[in-house]
TORKOL-4160 file (C-alpha; in steps of 0.2 Angstrom, whole numbers, padded with zeros to 4 digits, m for minus):
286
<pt num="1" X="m0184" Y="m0120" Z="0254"/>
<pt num="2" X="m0174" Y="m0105" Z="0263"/>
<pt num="3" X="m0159" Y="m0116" Z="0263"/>
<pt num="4" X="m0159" Y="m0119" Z="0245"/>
<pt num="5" X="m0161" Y="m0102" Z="0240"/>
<pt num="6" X="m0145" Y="m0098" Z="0253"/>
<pt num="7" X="m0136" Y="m0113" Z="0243"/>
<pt num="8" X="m0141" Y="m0106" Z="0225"/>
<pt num="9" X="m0127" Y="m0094" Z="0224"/>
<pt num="10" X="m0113" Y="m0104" Z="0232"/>
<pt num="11" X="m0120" Y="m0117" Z="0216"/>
<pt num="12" X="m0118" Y="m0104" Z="0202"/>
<pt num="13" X="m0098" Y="m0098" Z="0210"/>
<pt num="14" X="m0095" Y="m0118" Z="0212"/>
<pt num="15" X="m0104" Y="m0120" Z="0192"/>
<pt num="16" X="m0093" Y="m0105" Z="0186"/>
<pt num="17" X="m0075" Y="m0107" Z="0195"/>
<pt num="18" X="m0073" Y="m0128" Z="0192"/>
<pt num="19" X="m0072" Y="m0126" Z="0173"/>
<pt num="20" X="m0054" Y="m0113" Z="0175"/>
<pt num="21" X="m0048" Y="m0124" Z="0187"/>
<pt num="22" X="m0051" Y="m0141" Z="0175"/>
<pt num="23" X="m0044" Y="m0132" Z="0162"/>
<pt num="24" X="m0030" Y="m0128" Z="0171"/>
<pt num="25" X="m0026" Y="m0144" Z="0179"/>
<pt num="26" X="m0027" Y="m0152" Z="0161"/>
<pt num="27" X="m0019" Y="m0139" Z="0151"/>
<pt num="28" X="0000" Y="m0143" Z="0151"/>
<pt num="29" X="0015" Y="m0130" Z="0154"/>
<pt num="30" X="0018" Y="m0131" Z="0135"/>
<pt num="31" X="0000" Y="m0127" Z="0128"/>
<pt num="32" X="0001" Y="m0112" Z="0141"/>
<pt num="33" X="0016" Y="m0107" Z="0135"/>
<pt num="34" X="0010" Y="m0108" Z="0115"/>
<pt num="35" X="m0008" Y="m0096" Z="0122"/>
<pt num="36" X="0007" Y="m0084" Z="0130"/>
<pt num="37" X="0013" Y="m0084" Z="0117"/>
<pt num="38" X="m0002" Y="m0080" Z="0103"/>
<pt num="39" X="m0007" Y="m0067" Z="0116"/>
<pt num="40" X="0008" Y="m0058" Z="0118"/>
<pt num="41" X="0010" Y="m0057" Z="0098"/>
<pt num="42" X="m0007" Y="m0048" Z="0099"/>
<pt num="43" X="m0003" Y="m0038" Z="0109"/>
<pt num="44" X="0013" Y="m0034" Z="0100"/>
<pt num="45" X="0001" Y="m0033" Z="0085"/>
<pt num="46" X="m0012" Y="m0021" Z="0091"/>
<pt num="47" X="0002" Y="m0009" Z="0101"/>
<pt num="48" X="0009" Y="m0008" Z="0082"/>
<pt num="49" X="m0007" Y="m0005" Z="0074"/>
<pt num="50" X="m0012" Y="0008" Z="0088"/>
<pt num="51" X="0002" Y="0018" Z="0084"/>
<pt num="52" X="0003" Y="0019" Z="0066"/>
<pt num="53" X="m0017" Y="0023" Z="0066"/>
<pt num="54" X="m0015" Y="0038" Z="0081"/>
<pt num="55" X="m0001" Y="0045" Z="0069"/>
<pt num="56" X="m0011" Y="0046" Z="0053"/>
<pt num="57" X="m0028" Y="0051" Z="0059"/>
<pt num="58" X="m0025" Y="0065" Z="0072"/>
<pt num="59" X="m0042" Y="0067" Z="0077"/>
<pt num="60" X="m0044" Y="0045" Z="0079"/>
<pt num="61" X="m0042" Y="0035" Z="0091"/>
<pt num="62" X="m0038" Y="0015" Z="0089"/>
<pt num="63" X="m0051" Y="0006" Z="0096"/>
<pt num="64" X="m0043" Y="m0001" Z="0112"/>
<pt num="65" X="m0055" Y="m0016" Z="0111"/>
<pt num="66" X="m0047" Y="m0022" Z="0095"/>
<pt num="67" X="m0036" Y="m0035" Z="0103"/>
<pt num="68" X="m0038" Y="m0050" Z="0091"/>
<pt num="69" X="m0036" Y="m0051" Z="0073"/>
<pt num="70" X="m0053" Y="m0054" Z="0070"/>
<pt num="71" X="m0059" Y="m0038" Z="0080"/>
<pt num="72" X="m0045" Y="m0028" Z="0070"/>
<pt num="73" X="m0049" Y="m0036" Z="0052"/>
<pt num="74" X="m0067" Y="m0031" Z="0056"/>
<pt num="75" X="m0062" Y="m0013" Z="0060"/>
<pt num="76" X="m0069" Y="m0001" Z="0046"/>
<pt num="77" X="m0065" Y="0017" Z="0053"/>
<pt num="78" X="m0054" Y="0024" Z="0039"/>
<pt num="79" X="m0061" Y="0041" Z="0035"/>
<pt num="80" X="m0055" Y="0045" Z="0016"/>
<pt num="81" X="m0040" Y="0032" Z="0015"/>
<pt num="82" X="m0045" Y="0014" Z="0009"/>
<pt num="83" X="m0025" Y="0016" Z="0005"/>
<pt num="84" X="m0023" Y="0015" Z="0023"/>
<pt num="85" X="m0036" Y="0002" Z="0026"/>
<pt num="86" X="m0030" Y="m0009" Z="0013"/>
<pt num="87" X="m0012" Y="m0008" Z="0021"/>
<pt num="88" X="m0020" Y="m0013" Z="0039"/>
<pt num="89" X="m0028" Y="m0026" Z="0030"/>
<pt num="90" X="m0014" Y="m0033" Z="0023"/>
<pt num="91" X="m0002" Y="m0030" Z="0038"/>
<pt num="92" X="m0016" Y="m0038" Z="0052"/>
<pt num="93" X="m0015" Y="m0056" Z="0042"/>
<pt num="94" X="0003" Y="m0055" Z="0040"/>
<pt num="95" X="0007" Y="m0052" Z="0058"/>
<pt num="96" X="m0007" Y="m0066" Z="0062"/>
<pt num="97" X="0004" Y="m0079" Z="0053"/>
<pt num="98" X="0018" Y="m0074" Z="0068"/>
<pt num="99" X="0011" Y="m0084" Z="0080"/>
<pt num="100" X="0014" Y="m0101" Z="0069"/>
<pt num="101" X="0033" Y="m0097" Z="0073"/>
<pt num="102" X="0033" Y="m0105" Z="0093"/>
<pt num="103" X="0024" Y="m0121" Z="0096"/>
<pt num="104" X="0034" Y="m0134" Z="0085"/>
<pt num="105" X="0052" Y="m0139" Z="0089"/>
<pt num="106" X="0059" Y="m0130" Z="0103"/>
<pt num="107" X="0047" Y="m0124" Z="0116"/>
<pt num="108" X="0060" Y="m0116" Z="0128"/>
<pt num="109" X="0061" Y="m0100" Z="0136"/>
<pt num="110" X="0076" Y="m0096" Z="0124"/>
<pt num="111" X="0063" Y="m0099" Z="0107"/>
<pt num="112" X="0050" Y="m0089" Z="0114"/>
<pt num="113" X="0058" Y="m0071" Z="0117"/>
<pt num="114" X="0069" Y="m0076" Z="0100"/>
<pt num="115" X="0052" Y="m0079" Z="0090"/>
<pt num="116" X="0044" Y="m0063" Z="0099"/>
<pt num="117" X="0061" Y="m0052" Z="0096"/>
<pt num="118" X="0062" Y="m0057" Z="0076"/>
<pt num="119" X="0045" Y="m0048" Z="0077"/>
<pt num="120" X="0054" Y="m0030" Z="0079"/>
<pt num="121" X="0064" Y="m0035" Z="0066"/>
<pt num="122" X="0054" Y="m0043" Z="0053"/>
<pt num="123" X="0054" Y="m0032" Z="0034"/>
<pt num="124" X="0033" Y="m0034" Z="0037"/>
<pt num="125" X="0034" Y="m0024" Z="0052"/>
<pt num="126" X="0049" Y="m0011" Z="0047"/>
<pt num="127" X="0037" Y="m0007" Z="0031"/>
<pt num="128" X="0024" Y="m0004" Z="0042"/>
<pt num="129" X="0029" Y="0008" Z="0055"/>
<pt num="130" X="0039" Y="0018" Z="0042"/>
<pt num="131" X="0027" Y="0032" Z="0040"/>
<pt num="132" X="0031" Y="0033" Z="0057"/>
<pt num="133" X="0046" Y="0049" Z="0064"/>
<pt num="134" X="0061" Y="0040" Z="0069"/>
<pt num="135" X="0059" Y="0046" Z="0087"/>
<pt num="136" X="0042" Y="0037" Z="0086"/>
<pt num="137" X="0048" Y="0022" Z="0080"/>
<pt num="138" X="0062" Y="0020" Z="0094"/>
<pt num="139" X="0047" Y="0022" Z="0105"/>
<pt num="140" X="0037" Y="0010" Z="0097"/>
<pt num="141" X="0051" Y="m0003" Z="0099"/>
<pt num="142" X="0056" Y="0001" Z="0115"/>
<pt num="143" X="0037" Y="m0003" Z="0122"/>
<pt num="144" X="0037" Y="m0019" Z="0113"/>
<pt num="145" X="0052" Y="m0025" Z="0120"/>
<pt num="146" X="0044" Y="m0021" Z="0137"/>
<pt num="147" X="0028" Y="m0032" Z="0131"/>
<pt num="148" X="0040" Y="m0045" Z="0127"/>
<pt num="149" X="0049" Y="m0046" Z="0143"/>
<pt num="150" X="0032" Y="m0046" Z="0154"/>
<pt num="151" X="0025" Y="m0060" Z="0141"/>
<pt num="152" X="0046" Y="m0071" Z="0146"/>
<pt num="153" X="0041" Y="m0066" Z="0165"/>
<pt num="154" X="0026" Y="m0078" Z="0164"/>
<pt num="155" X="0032" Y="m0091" Z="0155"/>
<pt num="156" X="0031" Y="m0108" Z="0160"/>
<pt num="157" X="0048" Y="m0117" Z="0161"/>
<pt num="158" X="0044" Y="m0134" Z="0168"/>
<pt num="159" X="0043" Y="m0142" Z="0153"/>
<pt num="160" X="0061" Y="m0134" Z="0146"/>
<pt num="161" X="0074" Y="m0147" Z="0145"/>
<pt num="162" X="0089" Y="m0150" Z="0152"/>
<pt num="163" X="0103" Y="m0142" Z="0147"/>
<pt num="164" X="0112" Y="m0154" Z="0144"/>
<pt num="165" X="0100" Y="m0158" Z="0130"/>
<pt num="166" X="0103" Y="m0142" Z="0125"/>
<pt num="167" X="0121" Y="m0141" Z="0125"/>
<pt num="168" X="0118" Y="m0159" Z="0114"/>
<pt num="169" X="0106" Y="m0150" Z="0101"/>
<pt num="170" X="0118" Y="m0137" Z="0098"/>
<pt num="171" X="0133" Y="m0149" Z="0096"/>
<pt num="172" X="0124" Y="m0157" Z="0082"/>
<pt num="173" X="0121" Y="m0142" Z="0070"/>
<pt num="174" X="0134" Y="m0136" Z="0062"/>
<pt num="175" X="0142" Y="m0122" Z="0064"/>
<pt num="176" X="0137" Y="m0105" Z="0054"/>
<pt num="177" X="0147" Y="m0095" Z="0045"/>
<pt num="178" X="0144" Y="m0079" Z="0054"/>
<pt num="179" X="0138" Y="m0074" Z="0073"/>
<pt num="180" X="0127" Y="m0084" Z="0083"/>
<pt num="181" X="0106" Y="m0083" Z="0082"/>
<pt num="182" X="0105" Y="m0076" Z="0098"/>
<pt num="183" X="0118" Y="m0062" Z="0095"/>
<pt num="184" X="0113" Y="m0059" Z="0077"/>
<pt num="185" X="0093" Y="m0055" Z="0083"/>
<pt num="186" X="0101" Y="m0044" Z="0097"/>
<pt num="187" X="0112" Y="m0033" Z="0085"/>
<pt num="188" X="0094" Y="m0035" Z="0072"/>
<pt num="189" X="0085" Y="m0029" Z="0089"/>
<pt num="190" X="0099" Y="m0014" Z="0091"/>
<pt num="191" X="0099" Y="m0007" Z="0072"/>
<pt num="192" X="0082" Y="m0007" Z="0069"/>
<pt num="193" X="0082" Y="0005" Z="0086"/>
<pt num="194" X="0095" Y="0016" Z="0083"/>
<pt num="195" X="0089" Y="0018" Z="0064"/>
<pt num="196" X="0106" Y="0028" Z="0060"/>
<pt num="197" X="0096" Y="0033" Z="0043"/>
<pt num="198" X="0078" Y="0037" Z="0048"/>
<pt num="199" X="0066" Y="0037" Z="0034"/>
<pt num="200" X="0055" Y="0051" Z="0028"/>
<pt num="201" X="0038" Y="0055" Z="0033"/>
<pt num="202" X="0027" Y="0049" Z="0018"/>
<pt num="203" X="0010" Y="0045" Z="0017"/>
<pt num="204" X="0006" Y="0027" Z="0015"/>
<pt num="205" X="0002" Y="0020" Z="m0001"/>
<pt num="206" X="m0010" Y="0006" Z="m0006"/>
<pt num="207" X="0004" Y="m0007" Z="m0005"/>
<pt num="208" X="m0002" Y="m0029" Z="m0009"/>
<pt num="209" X="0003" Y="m0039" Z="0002"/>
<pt num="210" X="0017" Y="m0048" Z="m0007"/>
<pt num="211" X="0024" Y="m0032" Z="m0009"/>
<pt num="212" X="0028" Y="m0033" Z="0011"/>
<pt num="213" X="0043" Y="m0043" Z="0006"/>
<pt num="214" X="0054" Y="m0029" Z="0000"/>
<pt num="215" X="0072" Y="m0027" Z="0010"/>
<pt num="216" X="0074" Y="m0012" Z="0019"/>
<pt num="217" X="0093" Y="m0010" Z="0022"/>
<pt num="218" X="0095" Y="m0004" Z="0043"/>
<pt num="219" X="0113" Y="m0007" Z="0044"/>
<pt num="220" X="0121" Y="m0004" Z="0026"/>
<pt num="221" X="0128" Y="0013" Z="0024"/>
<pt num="222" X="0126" Y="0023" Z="0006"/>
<pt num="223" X="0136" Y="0019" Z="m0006"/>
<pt num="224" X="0141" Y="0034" Z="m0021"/>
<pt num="225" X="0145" Y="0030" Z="m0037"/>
<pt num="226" X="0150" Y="0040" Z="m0054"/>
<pt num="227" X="0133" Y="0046" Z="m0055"/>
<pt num="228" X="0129" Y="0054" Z="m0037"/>
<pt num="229" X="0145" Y="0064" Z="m0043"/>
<pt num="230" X="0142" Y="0070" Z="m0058"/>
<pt num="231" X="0123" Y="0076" Z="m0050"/>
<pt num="232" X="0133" Y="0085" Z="m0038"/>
<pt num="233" X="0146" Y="0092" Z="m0050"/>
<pt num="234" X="0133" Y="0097" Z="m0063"/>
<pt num="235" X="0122" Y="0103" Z="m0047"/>
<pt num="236" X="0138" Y="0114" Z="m0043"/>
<pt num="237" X="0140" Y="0122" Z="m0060"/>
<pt num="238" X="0119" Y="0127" Z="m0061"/>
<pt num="239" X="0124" Y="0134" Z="m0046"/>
<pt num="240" X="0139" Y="0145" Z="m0052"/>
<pt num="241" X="0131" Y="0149" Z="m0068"/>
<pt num="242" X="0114" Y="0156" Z="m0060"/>
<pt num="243" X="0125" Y="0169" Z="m0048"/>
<pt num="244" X="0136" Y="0175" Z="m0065"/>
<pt num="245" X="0121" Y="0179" Z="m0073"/>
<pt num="246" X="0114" Y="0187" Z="m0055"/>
<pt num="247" X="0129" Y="0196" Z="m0051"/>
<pt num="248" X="0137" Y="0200" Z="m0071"/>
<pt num="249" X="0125" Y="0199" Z="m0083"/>
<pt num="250" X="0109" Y="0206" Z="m0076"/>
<pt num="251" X="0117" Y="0220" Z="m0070"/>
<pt num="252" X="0125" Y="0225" Z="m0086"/>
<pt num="253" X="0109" Y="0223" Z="m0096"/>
<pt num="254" X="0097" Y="0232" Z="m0084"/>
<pt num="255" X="0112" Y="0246" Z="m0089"/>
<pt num="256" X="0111" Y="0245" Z="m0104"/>
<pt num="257" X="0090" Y="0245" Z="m0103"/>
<pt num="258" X="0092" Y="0261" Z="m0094"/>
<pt num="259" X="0103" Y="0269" Z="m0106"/>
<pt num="260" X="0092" Y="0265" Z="m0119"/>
<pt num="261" X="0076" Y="0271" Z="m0110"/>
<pt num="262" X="0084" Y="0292" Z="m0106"/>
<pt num="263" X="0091" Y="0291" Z="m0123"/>
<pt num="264" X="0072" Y="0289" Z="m0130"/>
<pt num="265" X="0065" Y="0300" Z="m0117"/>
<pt num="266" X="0075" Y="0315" Z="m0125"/>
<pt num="267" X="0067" Y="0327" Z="m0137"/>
<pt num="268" X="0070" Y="0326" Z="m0153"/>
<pt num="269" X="0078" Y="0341" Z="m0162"/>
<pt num="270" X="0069" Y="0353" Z="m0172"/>
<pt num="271" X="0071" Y="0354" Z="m0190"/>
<pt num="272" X="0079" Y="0370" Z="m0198"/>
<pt num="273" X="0068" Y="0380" Z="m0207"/>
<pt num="274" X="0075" Y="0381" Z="m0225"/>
<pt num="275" X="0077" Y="0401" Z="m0233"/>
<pt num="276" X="0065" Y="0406" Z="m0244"/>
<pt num="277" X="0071" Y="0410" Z="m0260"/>
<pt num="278" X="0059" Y="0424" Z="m0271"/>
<pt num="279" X="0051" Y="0422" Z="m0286"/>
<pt num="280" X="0061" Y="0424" Z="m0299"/>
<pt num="281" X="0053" Y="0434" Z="m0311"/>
<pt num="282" X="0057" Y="0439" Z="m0329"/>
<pt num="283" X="0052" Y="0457" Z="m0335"/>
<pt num="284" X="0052" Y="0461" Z="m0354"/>
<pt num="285" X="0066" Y="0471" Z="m0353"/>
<pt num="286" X="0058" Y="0478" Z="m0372"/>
């Protein structure tokens, strides 16, 4: 009896431990990589989220325990701004629908930072973090490229393929008319971090979700046409006629107010007393 009571805890690690390490002998290098892969976009997803929540509510705090989608869809704490909840709402299954991105096709090392980079990049997530400062918002990015890196450090590349494969799967799609995937997400990555024209801070507006769509130009500069410069030309004359009528015309009338305020503040002159004639007066001279 005292030896099966001694045994009883070695039982329960040995009942514990043996299904991990089933798991793990079963689970192959790409099913790994695809759970890498859906855990790193939740974190990329609740890192966002954290952010934009700590910004609007200065007194709040993200829970840190919200690191699924369903933990964060179940999150109610939006003192005063069902706008703000309803954009959460809407942003939290949109980002869920990231992690259907890696898994089919190419399951490479290459795919899986590609897939995660389009993330920082994706219209979704540039709508979302725009209520954000632009020094913020580089900070944001910058994190999340650091979350992406340690997610590519664990990956599991013994199931990647040769690269002669490779070089054979690029040889058969045509070549595009611009730059390369690879080096158009990498110049996506660098213009939504050095946002040359940051947006203004607004506050967030109840937005539907197939609103999320709408492009939001990073690298186009402004264009002006005829009417930016008549608004400037007519902002210009405003402009001159207000200091005329500053410097000229109010001057001369507050004059001419004056003038006319001492002239009525002067007695006015007395009247001449008229000569008083006498009575005439006719005596009967007979």
């Amino acid at each position: 009896m005292l030896q099966f009571r001694q045994l009883l805890p070695l039982f329960l690690l040995l009942w514990l431990v043996t299904p991990g390490i089933l798991q793990a002998q079963t689970e192959t290098p790409a099913a790994a990589n695809k759970r890498l892969f859906d855990r790193t976009i939740d974190e990329l997803n609740f890192r966002t989220m954290e952010t934009v929540y700590d910004k609007s509510f200065a007194r709040g705090k993200y829970p840190a325990a919200l690191r699924t989608a369903k933990a964060r869809r179940e999150f109610n704490n939006f003192p005063g701004r069902d706008d703000l909840k309803q954009l959460f709402l809407n942003y939290n299954g949109i980002a869920e629908r990231y992690k259907s991105r890696f898994g089919k096709g190419r399951t490479d090392l290459v795919e899986f930072e590609k897939q995660l980079n389009a993330v920082l990049v994706d219209r979704n997530f540039e709508f979302f973090i725009r209520v954000l400062p632009r020094d913020e918002r580089v900070a944001l990015i910058h994190s999340l490229q650091r979350a992406i890196k340690q997610g590519a450090a664990q990956f599991n590349a013994s199931e990647d393929p040769a690269p002669e494969d490779l070089a054979a799967d690029a040889a058969a799609v045509p070549p595009a008319d611009g730059p390369t995937t690879a080096s158009s997400t990498t110049s996506s990555s660098t213009a939504a971090v050095e946002d040359p024209q940051p947006q203004p801070e607004v506050a967030v507006a109840s937005v539907p979700a197939a609103e999320y769509a709408a492009p939001r130009s990073l690298d186009v500069a402004p264009r002006h046409d005829w009417m930016d410069y008549l608004s400037l030309m007519l902002a210009g004359g405003s402009f001159l006629l207000l200091l005329y009528i500053i410097t000229s015309v109010l001057p001369d009338l507050r004059q001419r107010l004056d003038g006319q305020y001492e002239a009525d503040e002067q007695p006015a002159p007395r009247p001449r007393k008229r000569a008083v004639l006498p009575d005439d007066s006719y005596a009967d001279d007979e």
